[in-house]
Every structure is written in structure tokens, then in C-alpha cells.
Backbone as a printed PyTorch tensor [residue, N CA C, xyz], in Angstrom:
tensor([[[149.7110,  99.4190, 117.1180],
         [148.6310,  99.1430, 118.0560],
         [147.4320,  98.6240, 117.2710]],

        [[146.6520,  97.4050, 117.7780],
         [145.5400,  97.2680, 116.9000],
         [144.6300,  96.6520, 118.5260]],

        [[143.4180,  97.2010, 117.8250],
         [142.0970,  96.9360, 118.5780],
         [141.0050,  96.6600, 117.9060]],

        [[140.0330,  96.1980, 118.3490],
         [138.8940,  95.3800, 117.2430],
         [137.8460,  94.9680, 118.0410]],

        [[136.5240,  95.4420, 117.8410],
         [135.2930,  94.9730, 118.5090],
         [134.7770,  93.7690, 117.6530]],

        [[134.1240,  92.7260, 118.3440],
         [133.3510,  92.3060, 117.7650],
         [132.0660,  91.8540, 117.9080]],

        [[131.2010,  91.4040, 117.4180],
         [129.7910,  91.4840, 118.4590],
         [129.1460,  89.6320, 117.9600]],

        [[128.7630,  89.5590, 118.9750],
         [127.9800,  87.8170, 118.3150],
         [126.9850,  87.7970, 118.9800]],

        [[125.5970,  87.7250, 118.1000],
         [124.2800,  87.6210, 118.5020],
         [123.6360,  86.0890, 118.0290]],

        [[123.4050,  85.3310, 119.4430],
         [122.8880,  83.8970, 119.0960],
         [122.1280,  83.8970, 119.7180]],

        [[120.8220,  83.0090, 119.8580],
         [119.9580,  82.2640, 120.5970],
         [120.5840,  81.8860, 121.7430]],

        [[119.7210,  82.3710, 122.6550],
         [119.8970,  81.3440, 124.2360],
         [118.6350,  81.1660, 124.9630]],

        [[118.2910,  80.2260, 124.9400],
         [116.6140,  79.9020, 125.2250],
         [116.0260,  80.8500, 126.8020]],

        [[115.6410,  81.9020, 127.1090],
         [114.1300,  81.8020, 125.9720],
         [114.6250,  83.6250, 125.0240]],

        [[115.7920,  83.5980, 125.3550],
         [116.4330,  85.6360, 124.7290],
         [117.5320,  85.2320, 123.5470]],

        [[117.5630,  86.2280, 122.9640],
         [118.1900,  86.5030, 121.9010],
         [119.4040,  87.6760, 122.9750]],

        [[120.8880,  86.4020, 122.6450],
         [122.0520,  87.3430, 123.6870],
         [123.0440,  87.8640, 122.4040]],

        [[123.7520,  89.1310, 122.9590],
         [125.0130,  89.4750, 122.3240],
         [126.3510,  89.6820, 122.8850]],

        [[127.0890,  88.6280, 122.3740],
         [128.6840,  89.0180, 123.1120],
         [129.1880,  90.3700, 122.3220]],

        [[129.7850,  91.0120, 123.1690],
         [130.5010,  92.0640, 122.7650],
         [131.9580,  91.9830, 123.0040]],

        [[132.7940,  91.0430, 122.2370],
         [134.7560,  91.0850, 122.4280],
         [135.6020,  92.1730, 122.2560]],

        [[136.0130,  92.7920, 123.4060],
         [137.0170,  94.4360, 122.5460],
         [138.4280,  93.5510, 123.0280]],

        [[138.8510,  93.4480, 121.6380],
         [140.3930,  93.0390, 121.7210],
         [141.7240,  93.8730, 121.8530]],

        [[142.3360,  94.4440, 122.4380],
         [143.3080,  95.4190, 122.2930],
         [144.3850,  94.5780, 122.0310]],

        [[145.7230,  95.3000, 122.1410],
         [146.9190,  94.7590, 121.7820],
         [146.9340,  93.1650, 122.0120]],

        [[147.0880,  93.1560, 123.3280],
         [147.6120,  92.0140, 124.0500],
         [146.5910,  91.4760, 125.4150]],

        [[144.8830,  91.9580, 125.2660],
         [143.7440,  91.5700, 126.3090],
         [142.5140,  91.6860, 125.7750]],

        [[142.0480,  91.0820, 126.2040],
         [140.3180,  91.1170, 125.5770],
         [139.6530,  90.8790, 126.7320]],

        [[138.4610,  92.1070, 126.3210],
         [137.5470,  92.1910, 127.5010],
         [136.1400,  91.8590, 126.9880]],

        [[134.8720,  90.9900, 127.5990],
         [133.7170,  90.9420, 126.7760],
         [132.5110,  91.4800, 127.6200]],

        [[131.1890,  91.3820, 127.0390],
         [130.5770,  92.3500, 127.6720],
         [129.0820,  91.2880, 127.1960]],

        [[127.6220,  90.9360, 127.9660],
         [126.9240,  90.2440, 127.3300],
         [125.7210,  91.1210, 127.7450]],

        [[124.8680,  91.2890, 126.7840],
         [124.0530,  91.9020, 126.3790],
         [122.8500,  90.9900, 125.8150]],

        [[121.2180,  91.1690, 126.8450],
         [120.2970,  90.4730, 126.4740],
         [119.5550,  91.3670, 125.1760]],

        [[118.9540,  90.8960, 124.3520],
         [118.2120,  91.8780, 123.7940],
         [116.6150,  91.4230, 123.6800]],

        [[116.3670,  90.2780, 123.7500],
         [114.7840,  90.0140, 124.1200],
         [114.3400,  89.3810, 122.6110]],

        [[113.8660,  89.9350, 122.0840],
         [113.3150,  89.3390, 120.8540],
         [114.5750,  89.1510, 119.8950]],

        [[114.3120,  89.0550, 118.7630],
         [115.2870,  89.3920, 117.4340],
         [115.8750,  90.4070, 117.2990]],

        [[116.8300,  90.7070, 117.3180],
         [117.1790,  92.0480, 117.0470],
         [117.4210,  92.3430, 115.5490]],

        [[116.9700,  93.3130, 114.8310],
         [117.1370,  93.5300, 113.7690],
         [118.1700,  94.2890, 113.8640]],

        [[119.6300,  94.4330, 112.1160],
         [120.3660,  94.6430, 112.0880],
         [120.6860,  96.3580, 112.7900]],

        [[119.5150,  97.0060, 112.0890],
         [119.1390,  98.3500, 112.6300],
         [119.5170,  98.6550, 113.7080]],

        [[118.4640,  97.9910, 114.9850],
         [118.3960,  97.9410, 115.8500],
         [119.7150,  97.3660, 117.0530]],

        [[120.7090,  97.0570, 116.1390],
         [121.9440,  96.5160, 116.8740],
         [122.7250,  97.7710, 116.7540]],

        [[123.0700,  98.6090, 115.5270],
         [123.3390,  99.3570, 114.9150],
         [123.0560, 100.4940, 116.0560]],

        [[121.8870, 100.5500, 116.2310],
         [121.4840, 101.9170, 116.6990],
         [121.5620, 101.6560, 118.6030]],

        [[121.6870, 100.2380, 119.3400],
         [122.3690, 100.3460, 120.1990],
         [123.5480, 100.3970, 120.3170]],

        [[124.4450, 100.0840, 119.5780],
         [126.1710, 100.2430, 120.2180],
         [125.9450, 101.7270, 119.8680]],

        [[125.7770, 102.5230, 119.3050],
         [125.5060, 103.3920, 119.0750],
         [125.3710, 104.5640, 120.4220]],

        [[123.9620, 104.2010, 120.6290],
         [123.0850, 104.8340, 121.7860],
         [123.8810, 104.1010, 123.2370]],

        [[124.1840, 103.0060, 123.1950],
         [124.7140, 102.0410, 124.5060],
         [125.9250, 102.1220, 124.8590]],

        [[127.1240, 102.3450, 123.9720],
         [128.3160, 101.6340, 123.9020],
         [128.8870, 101.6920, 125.0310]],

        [[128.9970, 103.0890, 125.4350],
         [129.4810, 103.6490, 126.2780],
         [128.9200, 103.1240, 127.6020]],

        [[127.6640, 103.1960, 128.2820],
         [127.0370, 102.8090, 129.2230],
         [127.4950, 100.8570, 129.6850]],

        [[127.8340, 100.0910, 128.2480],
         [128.5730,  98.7570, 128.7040],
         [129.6890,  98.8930, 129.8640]],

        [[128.9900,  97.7010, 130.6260],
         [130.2620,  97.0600, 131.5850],
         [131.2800,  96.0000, 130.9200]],

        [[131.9730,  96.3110, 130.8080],
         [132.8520,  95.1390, 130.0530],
         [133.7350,  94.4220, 131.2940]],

        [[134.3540,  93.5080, 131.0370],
         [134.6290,  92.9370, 132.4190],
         [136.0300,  92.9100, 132.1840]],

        [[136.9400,  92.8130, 133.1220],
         [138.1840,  93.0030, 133.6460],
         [138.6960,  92.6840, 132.7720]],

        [[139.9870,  93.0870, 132.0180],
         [141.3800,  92.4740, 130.6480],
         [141.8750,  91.1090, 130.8830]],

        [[141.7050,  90.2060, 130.3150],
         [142.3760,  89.2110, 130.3490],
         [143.4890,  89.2770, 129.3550]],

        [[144.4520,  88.7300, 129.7590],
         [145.9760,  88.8440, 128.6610],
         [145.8640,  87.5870, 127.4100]],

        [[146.1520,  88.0050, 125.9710],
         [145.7690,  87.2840, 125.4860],
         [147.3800,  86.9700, 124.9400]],

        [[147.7030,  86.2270, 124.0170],
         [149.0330,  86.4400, 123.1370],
         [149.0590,  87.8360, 122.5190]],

        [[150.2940,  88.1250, 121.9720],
         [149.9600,  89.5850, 121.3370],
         [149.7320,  88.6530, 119.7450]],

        [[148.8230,  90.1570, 119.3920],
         [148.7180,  89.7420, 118.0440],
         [149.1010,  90.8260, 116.7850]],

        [[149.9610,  89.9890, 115.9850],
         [150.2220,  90.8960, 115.2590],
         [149.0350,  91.2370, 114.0830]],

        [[149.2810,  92.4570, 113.5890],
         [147.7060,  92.5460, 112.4120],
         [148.1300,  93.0140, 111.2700]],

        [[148.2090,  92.4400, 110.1730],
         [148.7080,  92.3710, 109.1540],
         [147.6070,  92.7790, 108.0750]],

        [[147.9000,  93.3670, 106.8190],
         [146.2570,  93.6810, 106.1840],
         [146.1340,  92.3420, 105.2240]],

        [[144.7770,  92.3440, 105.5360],
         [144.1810,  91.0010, 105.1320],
         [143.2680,  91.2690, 103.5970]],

        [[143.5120,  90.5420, 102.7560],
         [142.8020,  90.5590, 101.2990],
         [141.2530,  91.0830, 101.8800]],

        [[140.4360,  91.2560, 101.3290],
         [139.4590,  91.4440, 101.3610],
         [138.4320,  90.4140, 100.7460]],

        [[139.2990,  89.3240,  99.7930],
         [137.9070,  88.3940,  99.6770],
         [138.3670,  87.4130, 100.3460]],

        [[139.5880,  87.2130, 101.5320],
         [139.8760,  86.4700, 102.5870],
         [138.9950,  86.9170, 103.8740]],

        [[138.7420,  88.0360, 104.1930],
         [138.2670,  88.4370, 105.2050],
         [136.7810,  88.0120, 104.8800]],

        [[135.9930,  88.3250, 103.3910],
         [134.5580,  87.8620, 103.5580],
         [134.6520,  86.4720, 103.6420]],

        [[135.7280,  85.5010, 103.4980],
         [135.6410,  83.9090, 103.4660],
         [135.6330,  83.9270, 105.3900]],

        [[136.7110,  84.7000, 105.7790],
         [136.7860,  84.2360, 107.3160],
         [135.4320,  85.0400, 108.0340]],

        [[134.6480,  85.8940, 107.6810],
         [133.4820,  86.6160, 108.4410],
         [132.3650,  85.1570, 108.2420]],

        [[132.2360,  84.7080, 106.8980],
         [131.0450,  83.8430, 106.3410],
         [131.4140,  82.1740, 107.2730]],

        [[132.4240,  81.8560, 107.2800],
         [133.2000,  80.6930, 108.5270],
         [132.5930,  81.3610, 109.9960]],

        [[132.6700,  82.2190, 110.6910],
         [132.4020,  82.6880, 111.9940],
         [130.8480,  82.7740, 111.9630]],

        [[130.1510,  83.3330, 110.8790],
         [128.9940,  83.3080, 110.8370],
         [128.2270,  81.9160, 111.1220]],

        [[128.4010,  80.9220, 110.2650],
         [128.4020,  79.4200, 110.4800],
         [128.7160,  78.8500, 111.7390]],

        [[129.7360,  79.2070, 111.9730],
         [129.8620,  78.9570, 113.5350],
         [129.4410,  79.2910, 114.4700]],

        [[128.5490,  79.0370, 114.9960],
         [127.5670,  80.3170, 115.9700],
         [128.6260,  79.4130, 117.6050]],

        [[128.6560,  80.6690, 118.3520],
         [128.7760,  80.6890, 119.6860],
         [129.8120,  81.7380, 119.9030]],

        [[130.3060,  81.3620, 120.8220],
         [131.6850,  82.5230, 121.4280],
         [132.4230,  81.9580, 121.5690]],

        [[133.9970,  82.5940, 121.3930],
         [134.9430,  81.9350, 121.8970],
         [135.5950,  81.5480, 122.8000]],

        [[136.3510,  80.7160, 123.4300],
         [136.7820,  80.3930, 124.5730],
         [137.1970,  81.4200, 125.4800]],

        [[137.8780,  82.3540, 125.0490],
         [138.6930,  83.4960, 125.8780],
         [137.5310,  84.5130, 125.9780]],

        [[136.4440,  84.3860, 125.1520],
         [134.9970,  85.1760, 125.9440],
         [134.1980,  84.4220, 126.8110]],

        [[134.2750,  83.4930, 126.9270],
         [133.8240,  82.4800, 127.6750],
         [134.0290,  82.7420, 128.9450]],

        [[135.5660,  82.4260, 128.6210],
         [136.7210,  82.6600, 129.9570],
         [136.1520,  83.9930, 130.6270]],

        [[136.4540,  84.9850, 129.9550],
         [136.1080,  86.6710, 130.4200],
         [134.9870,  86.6650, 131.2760]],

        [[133.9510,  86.4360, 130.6720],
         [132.1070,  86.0080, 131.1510],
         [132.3880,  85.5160, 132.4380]],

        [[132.9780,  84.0720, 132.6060],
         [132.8140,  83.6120, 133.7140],
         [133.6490,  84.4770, 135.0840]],

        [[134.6610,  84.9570, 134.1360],
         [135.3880,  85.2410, 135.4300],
         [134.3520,  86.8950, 135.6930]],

        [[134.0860,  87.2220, 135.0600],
         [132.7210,  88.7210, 135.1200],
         [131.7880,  88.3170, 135.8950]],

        [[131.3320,  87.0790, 135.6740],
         [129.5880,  86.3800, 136.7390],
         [130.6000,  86.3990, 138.2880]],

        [[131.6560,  85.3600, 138.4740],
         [131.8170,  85.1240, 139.1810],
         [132.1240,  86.9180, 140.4080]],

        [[132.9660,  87.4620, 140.1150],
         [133.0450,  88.8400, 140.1750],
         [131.6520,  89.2240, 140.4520]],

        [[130.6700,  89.3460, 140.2040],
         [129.7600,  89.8220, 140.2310],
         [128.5500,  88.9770, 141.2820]],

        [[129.0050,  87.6660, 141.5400],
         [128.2330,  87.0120, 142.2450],
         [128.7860,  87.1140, 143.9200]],

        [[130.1370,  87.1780, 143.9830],
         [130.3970,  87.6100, 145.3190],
         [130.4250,  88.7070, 145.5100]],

        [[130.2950,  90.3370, 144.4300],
         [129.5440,  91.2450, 144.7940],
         [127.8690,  91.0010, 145.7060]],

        [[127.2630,  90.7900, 144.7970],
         [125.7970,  90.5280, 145.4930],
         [126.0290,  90.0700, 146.8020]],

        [[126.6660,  89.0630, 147.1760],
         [126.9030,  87.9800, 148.0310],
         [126.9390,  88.9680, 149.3340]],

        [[128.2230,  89.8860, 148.9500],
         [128.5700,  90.5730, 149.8910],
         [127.5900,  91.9760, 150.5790]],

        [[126.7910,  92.3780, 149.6060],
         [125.7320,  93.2940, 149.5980],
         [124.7380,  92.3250, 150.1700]],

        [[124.1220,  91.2480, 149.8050],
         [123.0100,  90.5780, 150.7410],
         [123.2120,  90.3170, 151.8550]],

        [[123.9110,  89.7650, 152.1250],
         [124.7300,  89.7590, 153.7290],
         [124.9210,  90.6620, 154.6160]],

        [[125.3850,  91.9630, 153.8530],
         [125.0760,  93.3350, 154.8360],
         [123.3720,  93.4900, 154.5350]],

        [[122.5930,  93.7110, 153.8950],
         [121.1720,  93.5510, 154.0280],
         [120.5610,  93.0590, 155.2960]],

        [[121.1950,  91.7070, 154.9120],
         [120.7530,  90.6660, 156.2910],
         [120.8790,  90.9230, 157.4580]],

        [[122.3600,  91.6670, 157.7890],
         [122.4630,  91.8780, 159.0530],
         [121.8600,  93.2750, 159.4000]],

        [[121.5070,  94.2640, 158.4820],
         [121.3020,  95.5780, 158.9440],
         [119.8700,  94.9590, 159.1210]],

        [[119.1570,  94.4720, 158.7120],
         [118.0790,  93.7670, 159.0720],
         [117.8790,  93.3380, 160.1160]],

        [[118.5380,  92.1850, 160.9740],
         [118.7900,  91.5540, 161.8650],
         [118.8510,  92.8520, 163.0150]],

        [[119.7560,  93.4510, 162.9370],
         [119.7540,  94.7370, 163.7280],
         [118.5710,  95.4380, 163.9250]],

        [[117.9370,  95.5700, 162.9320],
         [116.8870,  96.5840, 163.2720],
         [115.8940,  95.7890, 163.7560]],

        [[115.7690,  94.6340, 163.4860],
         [114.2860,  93.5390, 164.2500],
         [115.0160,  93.3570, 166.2110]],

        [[115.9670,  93.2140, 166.1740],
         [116.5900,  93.6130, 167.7380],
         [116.0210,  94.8700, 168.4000]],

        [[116.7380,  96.1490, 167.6940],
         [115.9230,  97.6310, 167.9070],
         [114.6740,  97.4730, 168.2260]],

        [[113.8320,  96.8380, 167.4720],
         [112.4170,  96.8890, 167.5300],
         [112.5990,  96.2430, 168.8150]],

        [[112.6210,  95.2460, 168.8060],
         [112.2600,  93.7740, 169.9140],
         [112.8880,  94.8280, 171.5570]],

        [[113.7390,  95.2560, 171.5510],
         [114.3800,  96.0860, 172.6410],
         [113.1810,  97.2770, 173.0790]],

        [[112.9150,  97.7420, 171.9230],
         [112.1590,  99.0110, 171.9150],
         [110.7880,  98.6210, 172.4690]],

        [[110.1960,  97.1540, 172.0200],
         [108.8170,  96.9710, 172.5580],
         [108.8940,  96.6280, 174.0510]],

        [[110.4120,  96.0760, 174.2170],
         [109.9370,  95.5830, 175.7970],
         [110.2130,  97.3170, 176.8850]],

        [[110.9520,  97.8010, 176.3260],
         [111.2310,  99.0120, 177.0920],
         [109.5570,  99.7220, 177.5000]],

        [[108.8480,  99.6870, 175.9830],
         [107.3770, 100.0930, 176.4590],
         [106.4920,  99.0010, 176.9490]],

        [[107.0480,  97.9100, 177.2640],
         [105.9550,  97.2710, 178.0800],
         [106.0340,  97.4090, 179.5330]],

        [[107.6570,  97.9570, 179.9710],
         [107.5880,  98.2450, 181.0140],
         [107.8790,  99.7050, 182.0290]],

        [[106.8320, 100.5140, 180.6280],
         [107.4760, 101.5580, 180.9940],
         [106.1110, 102.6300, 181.8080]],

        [[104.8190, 101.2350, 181.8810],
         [103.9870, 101.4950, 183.4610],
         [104.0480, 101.2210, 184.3590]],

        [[104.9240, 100.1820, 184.6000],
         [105.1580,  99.9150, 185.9510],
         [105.9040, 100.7830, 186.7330]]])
């Protein structure tokens, strides 16, 4: 079994964002996180920390399985210092994200809409309620 977090903190005008990738066997789920200014290393440190748990991560997407083999160690600082250089996220967090917004946008969707109508309802109530007392001297 292998699993693996990883975290990527880039610029996105006008916040400083962090992807959060948890890869398990065979799905990866991501999680995006504003942090506002710079975050110092500390300060990343001491939220997954304080946060981890409280993340929404968004639904498993199936990835290939991957096998995990142990990797040299001055291969792994060549492939960390390559990812570093590369700033952004990867496609299959990409993927995750969107399909998470979207999920999350016909949530709202569906919550404003009942808003609207419990709304709608109650301006009726009212409107019913004022004419009942306008005619309730005659």
C-alpha cells in the first residue's frame, strides 16, 4: 500500500493558494487552501498540523495504480528541485478541483433556490396577512 501527500503553494493574483494532493493506492483526492499573504515555511508547517484534519478534500478520482519502489535519495532531491521549478498543479489536481467547484456550485445552487422560494412564501404570508387586516373592519 503506498500513500503520499503533497502540498504546492503558488501565486494566484491577488492570494498566495495551496494544493493539497493525497494520493492513495490507486485515487487522488486534492484539497485548495487560500492562505492570504506569504506563507512562511513555519507557518505551513504549523497549519497541516493544526488544519489537516478540518480539510475538505474532494471526492477520489481513480488514478493508474502505482507501484512505489525506493528511490535513491540524491534522485529524489533532483526530482523535488524539477517540481519546485515547475510551479503549478497537476492535471489530475486540476481535474479533482474542478470536479470539487463544480460539486459545490450546484450545492449553493440548490440551497439559493430554496432561499428564494422560502422567501417568496413568506412575502405571500405577509401580502395575505395585510389584506385579511384591511378587511377585518368592515
Amino acid at each position: 500500500m503506498y500513500a503520499s501527500v503533497k502540498l504546492t503553494v503558488f501565486f494566484e493574483e491577488p492570494f498566495w493558494v495551496g494544493v493539497l494532493e493525497k494520493c492513495d493506492y490507486d485515487s487522488i483526492c486534492v484539497c485548495r487552501v487560500v492562505f492570504g499573504e506569504e506563507p512562511k515555511d513555519y507557518e505551513i508547517y504549523e497549519f497541516l498540523l493544526k488544519e489537516y484534519r478540518n480539510l475538505k478534500f474532494s471526492s477520489p478520482i481513480s488514478t493508474d495504480k502505482i507501484e512505489k519502489d525506493k528511490i535513491n535519495p540524491k534522485r529524489l532531491q533532483r526530482k523535488i528541485k524539477r517540481e519546485i521549478k515547475n510551479t503549478g498543479v497537476g492535471t489530475k489536481a486540476q481535474l479533482a478541483m474542478k470536479q470539487q467547484y463544480e460539486v459545490n456550485k450546484t450545492e449553493k445552487r440548490k440551497i439559493s433556490r430554496e432561499e428564494k422560494e422560502q422567501e417568496k412564501e413568506r412575502q405571500y404570508a405577509l401580502r395575505q396577512h395585510k389584506k385579511k387586516e384591511k378587511h377585518r373592519g368592515h
